[in-house]
N, C-alpha and C positions, 0 to 999 in steps of 0.2 A: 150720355150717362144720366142716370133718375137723379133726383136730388137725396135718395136713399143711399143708395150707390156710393156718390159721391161724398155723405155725410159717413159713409160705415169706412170709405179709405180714409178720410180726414182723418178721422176718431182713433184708428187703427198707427195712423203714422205717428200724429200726439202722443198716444198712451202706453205706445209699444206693449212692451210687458207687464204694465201695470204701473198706476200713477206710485211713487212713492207714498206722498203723503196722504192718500188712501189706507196702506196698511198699518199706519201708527194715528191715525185718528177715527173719533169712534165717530157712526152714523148720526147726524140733525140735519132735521127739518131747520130750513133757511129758507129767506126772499129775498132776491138780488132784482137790480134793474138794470138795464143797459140805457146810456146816459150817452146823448150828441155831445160832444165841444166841440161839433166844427158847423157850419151853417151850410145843408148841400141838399141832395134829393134821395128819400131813403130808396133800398133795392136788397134784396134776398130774402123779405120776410117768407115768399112761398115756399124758399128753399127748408129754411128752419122753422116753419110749422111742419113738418117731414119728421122732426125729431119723436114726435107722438106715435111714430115706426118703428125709431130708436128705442126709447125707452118712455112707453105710455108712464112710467110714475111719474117724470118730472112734466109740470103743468107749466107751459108758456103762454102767458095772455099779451096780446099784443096791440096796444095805444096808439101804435100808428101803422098803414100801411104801403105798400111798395108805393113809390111814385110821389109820397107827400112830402112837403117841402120842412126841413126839419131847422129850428132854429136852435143858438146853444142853449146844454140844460132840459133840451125837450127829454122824455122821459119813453122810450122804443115799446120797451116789456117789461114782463115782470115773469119772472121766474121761480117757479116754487117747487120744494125736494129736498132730497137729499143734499145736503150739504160736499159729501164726496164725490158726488156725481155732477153737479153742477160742477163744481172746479176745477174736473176734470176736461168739461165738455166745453169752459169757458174761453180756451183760444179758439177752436174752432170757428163755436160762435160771432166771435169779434172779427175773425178774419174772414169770414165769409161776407157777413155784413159790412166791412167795412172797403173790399175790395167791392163788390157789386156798388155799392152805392158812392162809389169813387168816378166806379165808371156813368153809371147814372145823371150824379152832378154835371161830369164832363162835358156829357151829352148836351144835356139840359142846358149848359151854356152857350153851346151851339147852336142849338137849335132858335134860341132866345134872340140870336144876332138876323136870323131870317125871318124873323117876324115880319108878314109883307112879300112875302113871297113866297110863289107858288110852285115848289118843289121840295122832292125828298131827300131826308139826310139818312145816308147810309151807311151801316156800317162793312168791316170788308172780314175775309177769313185769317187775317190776324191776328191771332188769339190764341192762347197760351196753349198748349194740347192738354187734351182730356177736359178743357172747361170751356170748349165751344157754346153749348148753349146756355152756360149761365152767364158768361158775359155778353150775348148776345138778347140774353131775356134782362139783364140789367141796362143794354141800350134803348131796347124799347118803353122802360122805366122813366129814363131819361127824357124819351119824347119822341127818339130816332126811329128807323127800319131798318130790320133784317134783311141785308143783302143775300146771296144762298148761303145754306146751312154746311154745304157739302158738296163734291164732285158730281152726285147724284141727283141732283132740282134742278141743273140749269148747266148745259152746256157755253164755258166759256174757252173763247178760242183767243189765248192770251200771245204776245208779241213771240213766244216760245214755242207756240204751238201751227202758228202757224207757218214760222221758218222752215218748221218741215213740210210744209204743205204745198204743191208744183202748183195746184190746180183750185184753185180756194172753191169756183162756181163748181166746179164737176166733186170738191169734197164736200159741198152742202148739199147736193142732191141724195148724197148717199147718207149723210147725217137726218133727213129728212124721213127718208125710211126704217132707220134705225132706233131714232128717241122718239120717245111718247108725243103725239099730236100735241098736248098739251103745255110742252116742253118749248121753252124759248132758247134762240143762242144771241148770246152775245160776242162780238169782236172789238178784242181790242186795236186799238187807233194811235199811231202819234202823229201821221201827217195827212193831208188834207184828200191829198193819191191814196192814202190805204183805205181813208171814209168813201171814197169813192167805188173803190173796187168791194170794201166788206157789206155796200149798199146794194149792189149791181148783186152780188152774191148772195143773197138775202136774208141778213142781219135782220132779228128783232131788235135787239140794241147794240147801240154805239158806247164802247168807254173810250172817251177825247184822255189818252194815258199824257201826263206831262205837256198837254198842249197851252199855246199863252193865252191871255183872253181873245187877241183878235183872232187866233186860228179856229177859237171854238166857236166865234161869231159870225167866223163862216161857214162854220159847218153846221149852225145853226139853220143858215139863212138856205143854204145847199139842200138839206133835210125839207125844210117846212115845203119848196116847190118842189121838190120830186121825188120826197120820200116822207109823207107824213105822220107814217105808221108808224114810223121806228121810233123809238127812247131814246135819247142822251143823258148818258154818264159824263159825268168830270172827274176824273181822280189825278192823283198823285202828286204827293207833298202840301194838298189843301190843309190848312191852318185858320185858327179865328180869326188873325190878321187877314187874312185873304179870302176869305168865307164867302163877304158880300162881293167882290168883284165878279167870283164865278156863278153867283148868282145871278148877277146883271146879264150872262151873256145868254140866257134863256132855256139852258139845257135842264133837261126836266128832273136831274138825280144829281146832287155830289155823294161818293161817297170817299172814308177816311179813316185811315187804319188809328189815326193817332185817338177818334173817339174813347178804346180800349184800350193801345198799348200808351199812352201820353197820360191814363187817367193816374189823382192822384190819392190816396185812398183817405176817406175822408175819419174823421176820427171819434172814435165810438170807447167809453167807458163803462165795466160792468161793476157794482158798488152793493154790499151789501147791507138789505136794510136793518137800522136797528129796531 
């Protein structure tokens, strides 16, 4: 979904029929600001400079941008127009900005904890429907990466997927002919036998699903002599508490649904100036 898209259903769910206090007060020119009281890492400005699609009258100038680190009292934008129409567009605004940049923050703190080490933090398809990629464009805000976006970048052959599978070697031969050269697969892993067979089968990457540190430290060690091509993932149920341990064990990606859904939104005020 565009950030157009997305800003014309926002607007449309808000305002339904029409704001009330629209038809009993009359059109001014006003300047509002959108104001931090929380200390986190901003995220949606690209979405809400989009609004100049919405409605070129209202002028939004913007003091800071996606990814800057925002202290209380920082001062976001400044917003100029219609008085009717700004009030009207004013939860939007707050909500959008203040979910992305919730999720952003989250990130950012995670990422903060691997300082020193040399792997990426990913995020996973977790995410609310219909705002896959603005949550996903607010974890890269944060600091994180994009894990795939969709069914369609990256064939992953999850614990579900391949239950149904008799013949894993002779179903990659045929996936090989099938997806784009381009195209990587991934298989998911929870014991040291399924790394084994999904390597023999020929895995671009490995996700170590709910493995402990020493399983993944084998299949680290398993990898680097007779498989060095391949990626390793770490997922499942990783948290800041536990961030650095799976980091220790050398696998080249964590990724972690709680980046998005654990975020917690940070808190943004709109103020009109006198």
């Amino acid at each position: 979904m565009t950030p157009v898209e997305l800003l014309t259903l926002a607007l449309k769910e808000d305002i339904g029929r029409g704001d009330l206090f629209s038809k009993v007060a009359t059109s001014k020119d006003i300047t509002v600001k959108i104001v931090s009281k929380s200390e986190g890492i901003l995220a949606g400005v690209e979405y809400i400079k989009e609004f100049k699609s919405i409605d070129p009258a209202i002028k939004i100038e913007f003091l800071k941008n996606d990814s800057d680190k925002l202290k209380v009292g920082d001062t976001i934008c400044l917003i100029k127009g219609d008085r009717n129409k700004i009030l009207s567009y004013e939860r939007v605004i707050l909500n959008l900005l203040q979910h992305c940049s919730g999720i952003a923050t989250n990130t950012y703190e995670y990422k903060k904890l691997l300082k020193g080490y040399n792997l990426k933090l990913l995020d996973t398809r977790k995410t609310r429907p219909a705002l896959r990629e603005l949550e996903k464009y607010a974890v890269r805000c944060g600091g994180g990466v994009n894990h795939r976006l969709g069914l369609d970048d990256c064939l992953m052959l999850k614990d579900t997927h391949v239950a149904t599978i008799e013949n894993l070697k002779e179903f990659m031969d045929e996936v090989r002919k099938e997806i784009p050269w381009t195209s990587k697969v991934e298989i998911e892993c929870e014991s040291f036998e399924q790394v084994k067979r999904a390597s023999e089968a020929g895995a671009d990457i490995i996700m170590c699903d709910n493995m402990n540190y020493n399983q993944i430290k084998e299949v680290v060690a398993f990898r680097d002599k007779n498989y060095p091509h391949i990626l390793l993932e770490a997922s499942g149920n990783i948290t800041k508490e536990n961030l650095i341990d799976y980091a220790k064990t050398g696998v080249d990606a964590v990724s972690s649904g709680s980046l998005i859904h654990q975020a917690t939104w940070i808190d943004f005020s709109m103020r009109v100036k006198k």
